[in-house]
KOLGU-576513 format. One record per residue (C-alpha): residue number from 0; x, y, z; residue in one letter. Coordinates in steps of 0.05 Angstrom, whole numbers, plus 5000, padded with zeros to 4 digits. Example, Ala and Ser with C-alpha at 12.3 -4.5 7.8 and 13.67 -1.06 7.14 Angstrom:
2
SITE     n      u      v      w   res
SITE     0   5246   4910   5156     A
SITE     1   5273   4979   5143     S
***
This chain:
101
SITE     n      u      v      w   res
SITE     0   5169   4737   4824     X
SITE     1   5164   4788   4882     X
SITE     2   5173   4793   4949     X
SITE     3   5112   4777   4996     X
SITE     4   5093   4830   5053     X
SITE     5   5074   4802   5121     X
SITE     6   5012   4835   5162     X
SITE     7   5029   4908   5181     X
SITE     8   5097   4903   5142     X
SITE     9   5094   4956   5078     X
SITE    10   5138   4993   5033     X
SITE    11   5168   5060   5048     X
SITE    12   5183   5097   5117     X
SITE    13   5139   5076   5170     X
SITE    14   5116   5138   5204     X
SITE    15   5062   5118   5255     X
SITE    16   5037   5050   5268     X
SITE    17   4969   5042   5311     X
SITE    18   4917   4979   5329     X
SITE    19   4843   5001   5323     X
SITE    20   4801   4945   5339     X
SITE    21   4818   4889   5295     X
SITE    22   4856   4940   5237     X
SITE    23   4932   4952   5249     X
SITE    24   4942   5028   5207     X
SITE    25   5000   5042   5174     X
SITE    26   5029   5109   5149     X
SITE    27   5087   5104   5106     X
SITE    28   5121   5157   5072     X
SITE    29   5161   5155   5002     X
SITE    30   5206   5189   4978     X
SITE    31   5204   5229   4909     X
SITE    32   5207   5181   4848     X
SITE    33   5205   5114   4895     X
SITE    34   5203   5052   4855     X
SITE    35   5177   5003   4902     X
SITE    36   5191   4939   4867     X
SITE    37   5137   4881   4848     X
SITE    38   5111   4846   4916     X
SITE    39   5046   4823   4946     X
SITE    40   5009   4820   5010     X
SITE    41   4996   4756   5050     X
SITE    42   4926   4788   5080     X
SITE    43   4878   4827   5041     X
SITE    44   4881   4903   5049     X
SITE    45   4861   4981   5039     X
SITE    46   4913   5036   5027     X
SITE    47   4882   5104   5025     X
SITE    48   4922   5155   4989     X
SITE    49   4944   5218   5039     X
SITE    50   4988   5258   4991     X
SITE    51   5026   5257   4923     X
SITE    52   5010   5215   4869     X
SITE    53   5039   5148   4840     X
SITE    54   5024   5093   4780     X
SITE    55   4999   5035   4806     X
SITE    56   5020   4966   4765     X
SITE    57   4976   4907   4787     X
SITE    58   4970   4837   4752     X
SITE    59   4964   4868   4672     X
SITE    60   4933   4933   4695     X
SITE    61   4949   4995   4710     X
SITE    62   4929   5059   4754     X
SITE    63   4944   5130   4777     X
SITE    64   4931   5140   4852     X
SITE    65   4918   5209   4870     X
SITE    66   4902   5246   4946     X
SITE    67   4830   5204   4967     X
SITE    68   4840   5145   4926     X
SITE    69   4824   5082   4969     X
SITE    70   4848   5023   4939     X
SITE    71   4824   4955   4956     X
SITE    72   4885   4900   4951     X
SITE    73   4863   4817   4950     X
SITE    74   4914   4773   4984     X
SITE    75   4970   4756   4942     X
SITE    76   4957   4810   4879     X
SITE    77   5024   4822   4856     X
SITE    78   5031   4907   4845     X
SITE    79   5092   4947   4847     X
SITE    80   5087   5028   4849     X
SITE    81   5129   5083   4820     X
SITE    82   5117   5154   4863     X
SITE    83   5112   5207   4815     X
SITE    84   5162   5273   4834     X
SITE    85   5130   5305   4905     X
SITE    86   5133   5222   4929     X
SITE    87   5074   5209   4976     X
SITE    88   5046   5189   5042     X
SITE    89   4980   5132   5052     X
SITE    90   4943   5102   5101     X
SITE    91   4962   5016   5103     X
SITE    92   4907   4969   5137     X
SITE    93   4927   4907   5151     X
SITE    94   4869   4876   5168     X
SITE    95   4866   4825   5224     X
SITE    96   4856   4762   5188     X
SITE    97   4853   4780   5113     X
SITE    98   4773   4781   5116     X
SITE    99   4743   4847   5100     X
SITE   100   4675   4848   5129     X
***
């Protein structure tokens, strides 16, 4: 089934955490070869892609995120992530009421 993340709550090390407006951003780090198992978001969201690179399953597709990839995550899509060797570091927004706009 798959756990459910709460606003601001995301996979991996939390290494800063700041408001901006309505946006809470969320840096989180992981670790080489991180599995982060299959979950979803209660609020829609944006992860931007910092460093490393890791395959991306999401409802019965599939992607490679790279440095600069900005992905775009509806409420509720159930994804789960596998960090590829150097593990990686993104950007979270958990946006203030799951609107984007």
């Amino acid at each position: 089934m798959g756990k459910q993340k709460e606003r601001g709550r995301f996979f991996g090390g939390t290494i800063a955490r700041r408001q901006v407006g309505d946006l809470m951003l969320v840096d989180s780090l992981h670790a080489p070869d991180c599995r982060v198992p299959r979950h979803s978001h209660e609020r829609a969201c944006f992860i931007f892609v910092l460093q490393g690179t890791f395959n991306e399953t999401f409802e019965s597709n599939s992607r490679v995120c790279r440095p600069e990839t900005l992905i775009f995550r509806p409420p509720n899509e159930k994804h789960s992530d596998h960090f590829h060797a150097k593990g990686g570091q993104r950007r979270n927004d958990g946006s203030r009421d799951g609107k984007i706009g």
